[in-house]
C-alpha positions as CSV (number, residue, x, y, z in Angstrom):
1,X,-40.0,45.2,-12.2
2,X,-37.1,47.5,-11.5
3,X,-38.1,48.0,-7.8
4,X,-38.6,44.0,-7.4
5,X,-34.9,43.5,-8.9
6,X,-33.6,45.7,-6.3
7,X,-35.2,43.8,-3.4
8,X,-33.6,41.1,-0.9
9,X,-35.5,37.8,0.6
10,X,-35.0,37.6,4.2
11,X,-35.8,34.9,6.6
12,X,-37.8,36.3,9.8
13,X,-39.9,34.2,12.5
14,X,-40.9,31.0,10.1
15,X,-41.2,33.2,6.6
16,X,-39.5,34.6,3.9
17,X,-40.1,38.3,3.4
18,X,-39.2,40.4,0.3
19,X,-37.8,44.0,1.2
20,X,-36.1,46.7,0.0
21,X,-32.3,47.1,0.9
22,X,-33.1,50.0,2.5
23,X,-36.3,47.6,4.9
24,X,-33.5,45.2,5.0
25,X,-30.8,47.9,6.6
26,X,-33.4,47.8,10.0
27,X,-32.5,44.6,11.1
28,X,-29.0,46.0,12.2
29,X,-27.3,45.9,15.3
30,X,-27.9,49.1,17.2
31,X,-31.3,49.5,15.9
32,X,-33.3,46.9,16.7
33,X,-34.8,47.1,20.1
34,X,-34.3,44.5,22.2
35,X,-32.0,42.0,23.7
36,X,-30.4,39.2,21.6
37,X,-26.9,37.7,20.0
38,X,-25.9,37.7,16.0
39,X,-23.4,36.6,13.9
40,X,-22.4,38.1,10.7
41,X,-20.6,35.8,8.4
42,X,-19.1,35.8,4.7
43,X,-19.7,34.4,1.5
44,X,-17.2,33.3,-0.1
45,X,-17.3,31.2,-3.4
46,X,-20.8,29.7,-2.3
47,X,-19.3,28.9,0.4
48,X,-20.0,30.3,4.6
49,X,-16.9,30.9,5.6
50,X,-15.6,29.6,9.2
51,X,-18.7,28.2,10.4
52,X,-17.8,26.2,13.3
53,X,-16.8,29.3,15.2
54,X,-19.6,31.6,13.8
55,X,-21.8,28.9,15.8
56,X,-20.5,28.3,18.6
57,X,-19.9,32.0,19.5
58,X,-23.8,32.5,18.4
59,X,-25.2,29.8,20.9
60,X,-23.1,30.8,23.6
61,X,-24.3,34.3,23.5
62,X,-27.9,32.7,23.5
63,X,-27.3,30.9,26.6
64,X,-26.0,33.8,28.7
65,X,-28.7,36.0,27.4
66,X,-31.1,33.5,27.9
67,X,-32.6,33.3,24.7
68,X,-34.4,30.3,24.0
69,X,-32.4,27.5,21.2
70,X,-35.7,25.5,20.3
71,X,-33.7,24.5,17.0
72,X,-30.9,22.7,15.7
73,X,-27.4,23.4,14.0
74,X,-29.2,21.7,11.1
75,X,-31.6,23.5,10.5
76,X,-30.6,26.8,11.0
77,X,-28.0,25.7,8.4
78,X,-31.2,24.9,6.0
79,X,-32.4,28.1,6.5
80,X,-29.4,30.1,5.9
81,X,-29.0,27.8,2.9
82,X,-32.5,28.5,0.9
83,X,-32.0,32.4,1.7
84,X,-28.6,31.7,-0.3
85,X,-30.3,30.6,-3.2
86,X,-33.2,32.6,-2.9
87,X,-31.0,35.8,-3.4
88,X,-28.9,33.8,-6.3
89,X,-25.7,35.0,-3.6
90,X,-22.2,33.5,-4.5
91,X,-20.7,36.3,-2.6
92,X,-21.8,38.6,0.2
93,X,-22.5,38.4,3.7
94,X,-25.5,36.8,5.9
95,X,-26.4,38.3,9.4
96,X,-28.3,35.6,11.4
97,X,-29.8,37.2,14.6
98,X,-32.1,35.7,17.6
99,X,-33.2,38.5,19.8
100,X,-36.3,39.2,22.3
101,X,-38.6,42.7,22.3
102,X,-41.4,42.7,24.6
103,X,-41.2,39.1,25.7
104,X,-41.3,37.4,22.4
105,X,-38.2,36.4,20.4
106,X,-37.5,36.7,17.1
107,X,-35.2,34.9,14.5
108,X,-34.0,36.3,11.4
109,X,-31.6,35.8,8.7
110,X,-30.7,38.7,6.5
111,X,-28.3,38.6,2.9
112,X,-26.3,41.6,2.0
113,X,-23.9,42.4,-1.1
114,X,-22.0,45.2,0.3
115,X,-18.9,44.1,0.5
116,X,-15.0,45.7,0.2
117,X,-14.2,46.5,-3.4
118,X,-9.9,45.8,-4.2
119,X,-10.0,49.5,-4.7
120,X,-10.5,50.1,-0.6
121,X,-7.4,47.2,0.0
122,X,-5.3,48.9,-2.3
123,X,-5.8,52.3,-0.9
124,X,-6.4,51.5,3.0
125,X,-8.9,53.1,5.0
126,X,-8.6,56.3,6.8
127,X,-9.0,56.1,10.1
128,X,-9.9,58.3,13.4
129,X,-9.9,58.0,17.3
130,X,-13.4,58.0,18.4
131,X,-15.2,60.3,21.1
132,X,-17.2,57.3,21.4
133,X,-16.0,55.2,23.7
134,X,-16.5,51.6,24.4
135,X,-18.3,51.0,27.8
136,X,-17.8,47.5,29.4
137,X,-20.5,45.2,30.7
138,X,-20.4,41.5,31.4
139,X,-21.3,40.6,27.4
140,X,-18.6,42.7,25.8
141,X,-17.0,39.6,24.1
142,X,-20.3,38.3,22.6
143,X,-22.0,40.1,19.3
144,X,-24.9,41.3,21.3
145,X,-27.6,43.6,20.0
146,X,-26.5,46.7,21.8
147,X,-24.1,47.5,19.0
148,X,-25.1,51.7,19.5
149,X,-21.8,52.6,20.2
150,X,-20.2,50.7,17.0
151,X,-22.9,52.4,14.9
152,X,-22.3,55.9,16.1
153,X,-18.5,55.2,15.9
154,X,-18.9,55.0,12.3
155,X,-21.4,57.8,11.6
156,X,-18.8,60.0,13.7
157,X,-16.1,58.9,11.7
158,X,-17.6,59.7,8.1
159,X,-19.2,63.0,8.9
160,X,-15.7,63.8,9.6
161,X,-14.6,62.2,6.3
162,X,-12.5,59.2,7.8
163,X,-13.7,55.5,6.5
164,X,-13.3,54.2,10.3
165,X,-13.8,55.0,13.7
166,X,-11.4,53.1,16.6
167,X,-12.8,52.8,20.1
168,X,-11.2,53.4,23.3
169,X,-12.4,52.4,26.9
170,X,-12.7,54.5,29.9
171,X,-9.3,54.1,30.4
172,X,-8.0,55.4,27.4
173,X,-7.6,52.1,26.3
174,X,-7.4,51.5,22.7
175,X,-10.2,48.0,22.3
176,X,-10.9,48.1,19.0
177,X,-12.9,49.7,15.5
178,X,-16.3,50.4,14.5
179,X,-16.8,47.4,12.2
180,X,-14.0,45.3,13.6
181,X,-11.0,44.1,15.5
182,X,-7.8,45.9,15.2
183,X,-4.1,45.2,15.2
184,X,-0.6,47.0,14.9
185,X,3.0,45.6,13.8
186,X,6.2,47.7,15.6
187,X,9.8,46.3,15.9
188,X,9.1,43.0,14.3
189,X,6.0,42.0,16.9
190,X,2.7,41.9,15.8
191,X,-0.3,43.5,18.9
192,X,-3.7,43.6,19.1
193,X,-5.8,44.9,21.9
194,X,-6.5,41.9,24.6
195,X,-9.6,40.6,24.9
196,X,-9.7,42.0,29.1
197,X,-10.1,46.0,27.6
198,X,-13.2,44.9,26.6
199,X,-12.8,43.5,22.6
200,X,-14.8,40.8,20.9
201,X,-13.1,38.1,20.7
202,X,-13.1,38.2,16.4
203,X,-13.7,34.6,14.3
204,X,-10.7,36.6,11.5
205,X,-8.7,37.8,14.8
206,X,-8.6,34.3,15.8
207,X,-7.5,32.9,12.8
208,X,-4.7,36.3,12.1
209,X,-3.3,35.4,15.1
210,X,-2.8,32.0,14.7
211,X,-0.9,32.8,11.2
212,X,0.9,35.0,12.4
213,X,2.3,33.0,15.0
214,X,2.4,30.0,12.4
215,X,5.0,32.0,10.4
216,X,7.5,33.0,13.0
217,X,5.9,36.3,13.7
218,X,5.0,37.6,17.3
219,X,2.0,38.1,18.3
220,X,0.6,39.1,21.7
221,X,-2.9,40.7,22.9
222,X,-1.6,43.5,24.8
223,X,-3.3,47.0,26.5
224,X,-2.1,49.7,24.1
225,X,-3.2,53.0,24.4
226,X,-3.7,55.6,21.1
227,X,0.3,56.3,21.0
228,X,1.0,53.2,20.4
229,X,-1.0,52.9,16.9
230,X,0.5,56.1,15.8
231,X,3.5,55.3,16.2
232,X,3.5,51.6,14.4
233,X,4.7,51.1,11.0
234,X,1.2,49.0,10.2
235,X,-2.3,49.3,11.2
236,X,-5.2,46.8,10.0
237,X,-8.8,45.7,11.2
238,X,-10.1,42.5,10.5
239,X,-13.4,40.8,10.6
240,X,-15.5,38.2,8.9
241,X,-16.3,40.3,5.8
242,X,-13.6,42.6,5.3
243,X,-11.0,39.6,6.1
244,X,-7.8,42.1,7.4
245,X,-7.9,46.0,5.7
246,X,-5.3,48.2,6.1
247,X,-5.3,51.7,7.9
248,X,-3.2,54.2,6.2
249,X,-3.9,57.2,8.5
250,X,-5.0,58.3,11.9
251,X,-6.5,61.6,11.8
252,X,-4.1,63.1,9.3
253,X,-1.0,61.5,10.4
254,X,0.5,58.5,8.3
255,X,0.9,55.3,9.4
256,X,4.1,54.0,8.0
257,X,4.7,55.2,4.8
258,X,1.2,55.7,4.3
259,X,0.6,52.6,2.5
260,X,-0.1,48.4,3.0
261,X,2.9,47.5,4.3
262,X,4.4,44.3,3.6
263,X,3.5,42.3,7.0
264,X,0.0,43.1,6.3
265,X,0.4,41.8,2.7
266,X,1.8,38.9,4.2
267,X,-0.6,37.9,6.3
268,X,-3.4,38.5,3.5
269,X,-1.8,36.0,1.2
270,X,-1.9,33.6,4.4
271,X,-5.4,34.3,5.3
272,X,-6.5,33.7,1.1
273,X,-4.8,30.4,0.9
274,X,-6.6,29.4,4.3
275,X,-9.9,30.5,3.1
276,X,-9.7,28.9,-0.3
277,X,-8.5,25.6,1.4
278,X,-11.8,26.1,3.9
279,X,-13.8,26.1,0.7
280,X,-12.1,23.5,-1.2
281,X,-12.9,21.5,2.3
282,X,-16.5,21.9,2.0
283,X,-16.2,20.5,-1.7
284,X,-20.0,21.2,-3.2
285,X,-21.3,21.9,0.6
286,X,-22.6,25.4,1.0
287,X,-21.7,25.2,4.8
C-alpha cells in the first residue's frame, strides 16, 4: 500500500499508466529519445494557469516539427483534466509532450508535485555561469525535446553546490537559465536577454514584461553579456512553475545586497494578483 501511495497516473498513447515518481522522472526533456514539442504548465488553485499561450506555443512547435495534431484543443483539455483528478492535484505542475522515436509518435501527459517551497523565495537561489553553453538551431524559441543542454546545466550547477545554472551562447552571450528565462534590474531599467541570442520566448516572461511596463518600469530585451548580471542590483528567473525567483549570488559574488530586492518584490505582488484574477476568470473551470 505504501509503494501504491507514492505512485503518479500518467496519460501515455490512449492509457493511463501508474508509475513510480522515479518511472515518471523518464518522460523528461533531454532524456527521451526522439523529436517532439512540450509544454510544462502550473497548477494553481485547481486551476492551469495561462492556457491560451501554453497552447498555442505547443501546436506551433508541432507544425514546424511536423508532428502530426490528429486531436483537438478539447480534448487534450479532457485529458489533462481526468489526469488532474486522478492524482487528487490542486497544485503542481503538468508536462504535456507529443514527440516521435522511430517513426511513431507518442502523446503523453505527466503530473508532478515538486514545486518551489516560500523558503527558496525568501532565500533566493544561488546561481552560476554555465560551461554549458546554449547552441542555436532554427527551434531555439520552441520547448523542443532536445532539452540536453538545460539538463546538464543544472546537474553542473548542483555538483558545484549552486541551485541554478545560466547559459551563455557562442558569443558569450548571456540567453538564459537552466529551468528558465532570466532577467536583471540596473539604473531603474528592467533587461532580459532578447529573444535573437537564442531564448525561449517564456509564457511568465511574457506576462513580467508586460507588468513591468504596465507600472512605469522599463523594460527592454537586450544582448547582455555575464558583466552585466554581476553588476545589477536584481537578478530573477521566471517560468511557468516557479513564477519569477530571485538570484542572490553568482558564483560567490552578491547580487545587490544579497537579498530580494524590492523591484523583484514588486513585480511578484503584480504577477499574484494577475494569477488569482486568471483563476477567479475560469470560475469552477479547471482550464
Amino acid at each position: 500500500m505504501k509503494n501504491e501511495k507514492n505512485k503518479v497516473t500518467i496519460f501515455i498513447d490512449g492509457n493511463d499508466q501508474r508509475c513510480s515518481a522515479s518511472e515518471a522522472a523518464e518522460f523528461v526533456p533531454g532524456r527521451l529519445d526522439g523529436t517532439g514539442a512540450f509544454e510544462t504548465m502550473r497548477l494553481y488553485k485547481n486551476t492551469v494557469l495561462f492556457w491560451p499561450g501554453h497552447w498555442l506555443r505547443w501546436r506551433r512547435g508541432l507544425r514546424r516539427l511536423g508532428l502530426t495534431m490528429n486531436f483537438s484543443e478539447r480534448k487534450i483539455k479532457t485529458m489533462i483534466v481526468a489526469i488532474i483528478r486522478k492524482n487528487h492535484m490542486t497544485d503542481g505542475r503538468l508536462r504535456l509532450m507529443r514527440w516521435r522515436n522511430k517513426k511513431q509518435e507518442h502523446l503523453a501527459i505527466v503530473p508532478g508535485f515538486n514545486i518551489p517551497q516560500a523558503k527558496d523565495y525568501r532565500c533566493g537561489y544561488r546561481a552560476c555561469f554555465s560551461a554549458v553553453r546554449r547552441p542555436r538551431h532554427p527551434y531555439t524559441h520552441l520547448k523542443i525535446l532536445q532539452y540536453h543542454c538545460f539538463r546538464l546545466s543544472l546537474m553542473e550547477a548542483r555538483d558545484q553546490g549552486y541551485d541554478e545554472g545560466i547559459l551563455l551562447n557562442n558569443k558569450k552571450e548571456v540567453v538564459e537559465s537552466s529551468r528558465g528565462n532570466i532577467f536583471y534590474y540596473l539604473k531603474g531599467e528592467l533587461k532580459t536577454p532578447a529573444i535573437k541570442s537564442g531564448c525561449i520566448n517564456g509564457i511568465t516572461r511574457q506576462q513580467v514584461m508586460a507588468l513591468a511596463r504596465d507600472s512605469g518600469l522599463k523594460c527592454d530585451p537586450v544582448r547582455a553579456d555575464a558583466e552585466d548580471f554581476i553588476r545589477a542590483e536584481e537578478v530573477f528567473i521566471t517560468n511557468a512553475v516557479m513564477g519569477l525567483m530571485p538570484v542572490v549570488s553568482i558564483f560567490e559574488h552578491p547580487i545587490g545586497k544579497g537579498c530580494p530586492g524590492p523591484v523583484l518584490q514588486s513585480l511578484r505582488r503584480a504577477y499574484r494578483e494577475k494569477i488569482e484574477n486568471y483563476c477567479l476568470s475560469l470560475g469552477d473551470k479547471i482550464i
